[in-house]
C-alpha positions, 0 to 999 in steps of 0.5 A: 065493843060490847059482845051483845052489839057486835052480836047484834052489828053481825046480826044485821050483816047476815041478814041483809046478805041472806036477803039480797042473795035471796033476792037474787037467786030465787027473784032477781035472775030466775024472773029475768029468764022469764020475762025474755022468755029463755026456754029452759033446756035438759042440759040447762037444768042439769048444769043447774042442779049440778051447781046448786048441789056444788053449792049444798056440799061447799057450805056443808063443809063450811058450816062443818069445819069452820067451828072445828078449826075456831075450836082448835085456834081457841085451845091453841090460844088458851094453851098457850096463856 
């Protein structure tokens, strides 16, 4: 496959998961709360923000190591041609 079409082809891919994950998280459950009328508690939110920062630290490492590991599989590979 051309790289530009799979460039393209995963382009497309991110986008749609960034929307939908969007759609759910900021749209989809927080209005369901609404809508029933949950009244948000101070342990609530604390176990929310608790895992939003989880989640900000989860993909800083991921968007961290993952360039360094592929960097290292590609040296790898060129090493060894």
């Amino acid at each position: 496959m051309d790289p530009q079409q799979q460039l393209n082809k995963d382009a497309k891919l991110c986008t749609r998961w960034a929307l939908g994950l969007t759609f759910l998280f900021v749209l989809l459950f927080p209005g369901v709360m609404f809508l029933t009328g949950y009244q948000y508690t101070l342990s609530f939110f604390k176990g929310w923000t608790y895992l939003a920062f989880g989640w900000l630290i989860i993909a800083g490492i991921c968007i961290i190591v993952g360039p360094v590991v592929e960097f290292v599989r590609e040296k790898k590979e060129r090493d060894t041609i």
